[in-house]
DRENPA-53578 format. One line per 8 residues: their letters; for each residue x negated, y, z of N, C-alpha, C, CB. Coordinates in nm, 3 decimals, padded with zeros to 5 digits. Glycine has a CB too. Example, Ala and Ser with C-alpha at 12.3 -4.5 7.8 and 13.67 -1.06 7.14 Angstrom:
2
as) -01.319,-00.569,00.780,-01.230,-00.450,00.780,-01.320,-00.330,00.780,-01.131,-00.447,00.905 ~ -01.285,-00.225,00.708,-01.367,-00.106,00.714,-01.290,00.003,00.787,-01.408,-00.060,00.572
// end
This chain:
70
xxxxxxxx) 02.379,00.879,-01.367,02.448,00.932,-01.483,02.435,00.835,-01.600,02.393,01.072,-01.520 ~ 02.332,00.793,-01.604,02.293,00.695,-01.730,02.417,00.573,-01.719,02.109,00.616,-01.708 ~ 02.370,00.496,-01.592,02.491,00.411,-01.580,02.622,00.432,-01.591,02.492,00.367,-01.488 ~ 02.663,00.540,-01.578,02.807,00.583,-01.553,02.848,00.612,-01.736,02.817,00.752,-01.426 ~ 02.770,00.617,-01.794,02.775,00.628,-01.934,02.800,00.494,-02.029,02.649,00.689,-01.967 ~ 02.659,00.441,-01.947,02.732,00.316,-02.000,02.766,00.202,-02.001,02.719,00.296,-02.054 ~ 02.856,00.270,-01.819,02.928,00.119,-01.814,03.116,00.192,-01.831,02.880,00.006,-01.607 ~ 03.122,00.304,-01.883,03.224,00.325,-01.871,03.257,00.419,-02.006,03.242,00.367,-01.740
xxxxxxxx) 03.358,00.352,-02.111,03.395,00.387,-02.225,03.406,00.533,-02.254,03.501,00.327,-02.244 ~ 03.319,00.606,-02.360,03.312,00.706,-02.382,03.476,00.782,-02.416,03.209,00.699,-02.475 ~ 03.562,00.727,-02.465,03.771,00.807,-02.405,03.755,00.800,-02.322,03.939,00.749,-02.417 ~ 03.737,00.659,-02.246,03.794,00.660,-02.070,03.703,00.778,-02.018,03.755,00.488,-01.960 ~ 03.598,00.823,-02.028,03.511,00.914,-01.984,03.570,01.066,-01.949,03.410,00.917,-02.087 ~ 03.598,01.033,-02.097,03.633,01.228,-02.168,03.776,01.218,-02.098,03.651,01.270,-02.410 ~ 03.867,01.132,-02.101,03.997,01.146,-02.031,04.024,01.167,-01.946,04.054,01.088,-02.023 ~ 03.923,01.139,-01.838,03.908,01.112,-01.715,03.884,01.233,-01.627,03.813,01.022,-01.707
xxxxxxxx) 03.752,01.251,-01.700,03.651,01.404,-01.658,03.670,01.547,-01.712,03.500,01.386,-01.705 ~ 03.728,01.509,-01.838,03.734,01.694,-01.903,03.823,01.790,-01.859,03.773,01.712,-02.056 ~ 03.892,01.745,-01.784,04.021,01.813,-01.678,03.950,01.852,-01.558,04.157,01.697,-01.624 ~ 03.874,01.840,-01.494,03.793,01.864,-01.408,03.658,01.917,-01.430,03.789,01.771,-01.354 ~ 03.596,01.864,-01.532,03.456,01.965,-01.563,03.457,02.094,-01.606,03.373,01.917,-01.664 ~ 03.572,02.083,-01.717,03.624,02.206,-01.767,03.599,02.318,-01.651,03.782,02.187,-01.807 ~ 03.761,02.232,-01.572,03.802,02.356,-01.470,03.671,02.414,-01.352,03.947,02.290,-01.368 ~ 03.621,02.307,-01.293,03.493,02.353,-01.259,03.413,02.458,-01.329,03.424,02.254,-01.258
xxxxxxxx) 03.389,02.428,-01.438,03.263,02.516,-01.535,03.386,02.667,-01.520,03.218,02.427,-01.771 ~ 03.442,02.677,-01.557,03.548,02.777,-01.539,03.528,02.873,-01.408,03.684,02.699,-01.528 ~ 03.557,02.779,-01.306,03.518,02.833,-01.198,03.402,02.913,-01.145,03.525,02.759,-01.147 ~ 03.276,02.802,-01.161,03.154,02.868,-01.164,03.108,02.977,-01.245,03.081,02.789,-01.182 ~ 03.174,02.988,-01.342,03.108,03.101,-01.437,03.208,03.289,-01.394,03.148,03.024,-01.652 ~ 03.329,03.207,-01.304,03.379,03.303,-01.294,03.296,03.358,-01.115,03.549,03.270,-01.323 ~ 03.344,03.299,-01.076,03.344,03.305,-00.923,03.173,03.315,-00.864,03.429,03.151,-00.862 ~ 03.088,03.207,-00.880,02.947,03.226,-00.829,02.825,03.251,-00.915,02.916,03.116,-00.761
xxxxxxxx) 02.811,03.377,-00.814,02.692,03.487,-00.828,02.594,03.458,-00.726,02.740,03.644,-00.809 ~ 02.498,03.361,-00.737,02.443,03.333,-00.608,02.301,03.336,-00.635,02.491,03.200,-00.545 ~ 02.272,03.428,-00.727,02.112,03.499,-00.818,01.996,03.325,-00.781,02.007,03.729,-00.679 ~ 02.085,03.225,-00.814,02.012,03.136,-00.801,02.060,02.979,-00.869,01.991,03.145,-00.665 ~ 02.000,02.912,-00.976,02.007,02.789,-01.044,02.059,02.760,-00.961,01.911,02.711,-01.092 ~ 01.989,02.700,-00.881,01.983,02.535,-00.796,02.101,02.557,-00.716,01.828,02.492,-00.677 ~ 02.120,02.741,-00.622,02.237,02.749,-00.557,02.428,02.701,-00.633,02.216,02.904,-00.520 ~ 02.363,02.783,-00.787,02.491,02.770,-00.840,02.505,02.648,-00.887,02.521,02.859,-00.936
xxxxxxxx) 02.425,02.569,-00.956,02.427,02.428,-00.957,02.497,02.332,-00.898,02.340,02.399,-00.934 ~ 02.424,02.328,-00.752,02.539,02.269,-00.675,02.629,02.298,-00.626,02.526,02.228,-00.609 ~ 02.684,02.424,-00.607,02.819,02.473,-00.614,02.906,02.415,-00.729,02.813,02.619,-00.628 ~ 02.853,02.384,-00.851,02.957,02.374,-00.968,02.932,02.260,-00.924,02.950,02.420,-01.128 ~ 02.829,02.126,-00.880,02.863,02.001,-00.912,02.966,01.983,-00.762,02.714,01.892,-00.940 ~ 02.953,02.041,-00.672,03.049,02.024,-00.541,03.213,02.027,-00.610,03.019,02.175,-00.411 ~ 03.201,02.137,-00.658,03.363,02.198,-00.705,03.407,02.058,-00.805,03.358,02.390,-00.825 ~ 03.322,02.016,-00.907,03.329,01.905,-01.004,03.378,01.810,-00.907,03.190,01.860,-01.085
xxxxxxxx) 03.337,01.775,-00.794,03.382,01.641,-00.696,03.490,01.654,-00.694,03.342,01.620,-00.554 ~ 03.507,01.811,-00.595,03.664,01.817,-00.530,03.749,01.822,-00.608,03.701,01.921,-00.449 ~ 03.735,01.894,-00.700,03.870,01.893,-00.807,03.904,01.742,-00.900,03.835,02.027,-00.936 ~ 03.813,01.648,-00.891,03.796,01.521,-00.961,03.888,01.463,-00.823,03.610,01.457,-01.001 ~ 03.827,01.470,-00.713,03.936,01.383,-00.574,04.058,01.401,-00.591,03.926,01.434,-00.413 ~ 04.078,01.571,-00.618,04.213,01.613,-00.622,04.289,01.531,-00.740,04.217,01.770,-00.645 ~ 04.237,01.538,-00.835,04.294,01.490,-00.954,04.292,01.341,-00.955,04.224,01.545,-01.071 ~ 04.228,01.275,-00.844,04.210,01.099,-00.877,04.336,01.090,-00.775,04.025,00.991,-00.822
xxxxxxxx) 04.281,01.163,-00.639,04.448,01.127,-00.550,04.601,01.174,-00.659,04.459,01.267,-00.364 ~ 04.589,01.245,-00.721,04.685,01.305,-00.745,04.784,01.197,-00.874,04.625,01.456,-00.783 ~ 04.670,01.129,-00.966,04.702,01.034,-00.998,04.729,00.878,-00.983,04.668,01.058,-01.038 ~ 04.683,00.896,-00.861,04.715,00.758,-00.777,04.833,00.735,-00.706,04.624,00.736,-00.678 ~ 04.881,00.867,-00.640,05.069,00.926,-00.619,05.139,00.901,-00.709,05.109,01.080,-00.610 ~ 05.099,00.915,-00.876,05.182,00.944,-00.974,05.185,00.832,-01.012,05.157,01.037,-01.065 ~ 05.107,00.746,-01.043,05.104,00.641,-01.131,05.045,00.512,-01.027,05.004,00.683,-01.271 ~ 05.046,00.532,-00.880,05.013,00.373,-00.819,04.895,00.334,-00.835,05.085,00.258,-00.878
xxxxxx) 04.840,00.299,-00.756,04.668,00.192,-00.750,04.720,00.057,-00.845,04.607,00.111,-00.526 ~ 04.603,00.072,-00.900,04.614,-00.070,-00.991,04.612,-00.161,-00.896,04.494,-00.107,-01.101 ~ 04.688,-00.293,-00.878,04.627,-00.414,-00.837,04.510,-00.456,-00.909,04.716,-00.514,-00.842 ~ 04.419,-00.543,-00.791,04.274,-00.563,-00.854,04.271,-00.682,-00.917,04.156,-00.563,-00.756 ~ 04.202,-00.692,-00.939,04.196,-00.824,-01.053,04.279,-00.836,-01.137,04.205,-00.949,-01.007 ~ 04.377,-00.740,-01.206,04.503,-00.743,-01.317,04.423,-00.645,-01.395,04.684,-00.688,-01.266
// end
């Protein structure tokens, strides 16, 4: 987490992620009751992945893989 902070621009961050943490946190607070931290924990950080995949494929359809080195 540390690294991911700061090797990667605090917009690019929030732009990136708040569409997905949001909706996650959303989720978890609605949906799991699992009378346990650690259970619900990683339930919300699982859901945080998938919906981040969803949303990285989904922008990679829309807008194309960067060429590398450009």
């Amino acid at each position: 987490m540390y690294t991911l902070l700061r090797t990667v621009p605090l917009s690019q961050l929030i732009a990136m992620q708040a569409p997905a943490l949001l909706a996650s946190f959303v989720i978890a607070e609605v949906f799991y009751k699992f009378h346990s931290f650690t259970l619900e924990c990683l339930a919300f950080l699982v859901t945080w992945l998938v919906i981040e995949g969803f949303l990285s494929a989904g922008r990679n359809l829309i807008f194309g893989r960067k060429a590398s080195g450009t």
